[in-house]
C-alpha positions as CSV (number, residue, x, y, z in Angstrom):
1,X,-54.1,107.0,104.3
2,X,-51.6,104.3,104.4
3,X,-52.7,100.9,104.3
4,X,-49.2,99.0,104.6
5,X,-45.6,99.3,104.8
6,X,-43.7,97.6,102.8
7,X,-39.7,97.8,103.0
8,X,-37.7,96.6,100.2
9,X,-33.8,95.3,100.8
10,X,-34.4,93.8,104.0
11,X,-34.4,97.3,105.7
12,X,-36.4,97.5,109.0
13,X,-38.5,100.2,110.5
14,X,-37.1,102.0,113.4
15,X,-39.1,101.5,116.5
16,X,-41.5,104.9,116.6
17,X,-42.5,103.8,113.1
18,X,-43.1,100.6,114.1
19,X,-45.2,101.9,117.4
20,X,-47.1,104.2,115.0
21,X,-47.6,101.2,112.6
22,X,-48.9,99.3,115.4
23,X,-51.5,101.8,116.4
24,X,-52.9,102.6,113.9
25,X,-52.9,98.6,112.6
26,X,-50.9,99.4,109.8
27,X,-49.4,96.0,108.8
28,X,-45.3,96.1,107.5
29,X,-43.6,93.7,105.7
30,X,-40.2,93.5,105.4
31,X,-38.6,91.9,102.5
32,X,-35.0,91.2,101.1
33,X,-36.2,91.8,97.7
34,X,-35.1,95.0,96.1
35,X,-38.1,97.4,95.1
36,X,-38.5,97.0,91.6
37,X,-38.9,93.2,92.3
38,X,-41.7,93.4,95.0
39,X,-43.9,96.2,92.6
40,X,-43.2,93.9,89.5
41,X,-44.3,91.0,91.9
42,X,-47.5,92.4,93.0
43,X,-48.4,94.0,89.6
44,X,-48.3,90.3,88.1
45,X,-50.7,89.1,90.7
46,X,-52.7,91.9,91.6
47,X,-53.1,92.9,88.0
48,X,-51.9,96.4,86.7
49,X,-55.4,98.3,88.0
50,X,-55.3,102.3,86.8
51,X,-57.7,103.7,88.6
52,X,-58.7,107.3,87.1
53,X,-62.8,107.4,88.5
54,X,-63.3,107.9,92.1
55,X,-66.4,105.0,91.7
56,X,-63.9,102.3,90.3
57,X,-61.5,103.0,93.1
58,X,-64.4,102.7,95.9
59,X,-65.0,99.5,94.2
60,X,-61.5,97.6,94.1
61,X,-61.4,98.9,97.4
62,X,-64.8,96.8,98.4
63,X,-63.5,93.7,96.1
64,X,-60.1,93.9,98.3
65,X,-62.3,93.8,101.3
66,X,-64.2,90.6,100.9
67,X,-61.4,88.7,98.3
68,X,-57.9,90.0,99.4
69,X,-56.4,87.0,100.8
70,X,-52.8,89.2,102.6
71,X,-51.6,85.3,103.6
72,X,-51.8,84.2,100.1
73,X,-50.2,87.2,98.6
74,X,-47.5,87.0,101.3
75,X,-46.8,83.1,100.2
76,X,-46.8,84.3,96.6
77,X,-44.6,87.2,97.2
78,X,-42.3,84.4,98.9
79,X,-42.4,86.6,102.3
């Protein structure tokens, strides 16, 4: 399921996306960065993670949970 929206080139979501977004408290963040920037931005702070086993996925989702700070990642992203 999707846990954010994230569009790249300072593209906005049309307003039933945005009303679905909002529903179902899907966060987006909207960006004048092309794509390649934001991924190579967030794979130098979040790490490059390859998760193959189902167990090590269920647990950088629960380390996410209690140490993701979004309004630090935002800053860092320069959002």
């Amino acid at each position: 399921s999707t846990k954010c929206l994230i569009l790249t080139g300072g593209l906005h979501a049309d307003e039933n996306i945005v009303n679905i977004a909002k529903s179902k408290e899907i966060p987006i963040i909207v960006t004048s960065l092309d794509t390649f920037s934001v991924v190579d931005r967030i794979q130098n702070i979040m790490g490059k993670a390859i998760l193959k086993e189902k167990d090590k996925a269920l647990k950088f989702k629960e380390i996410l949970a209690k140490e993701f700070d979004m309004e630090s990642f935002l800053k860092e992203l320069n959002l």
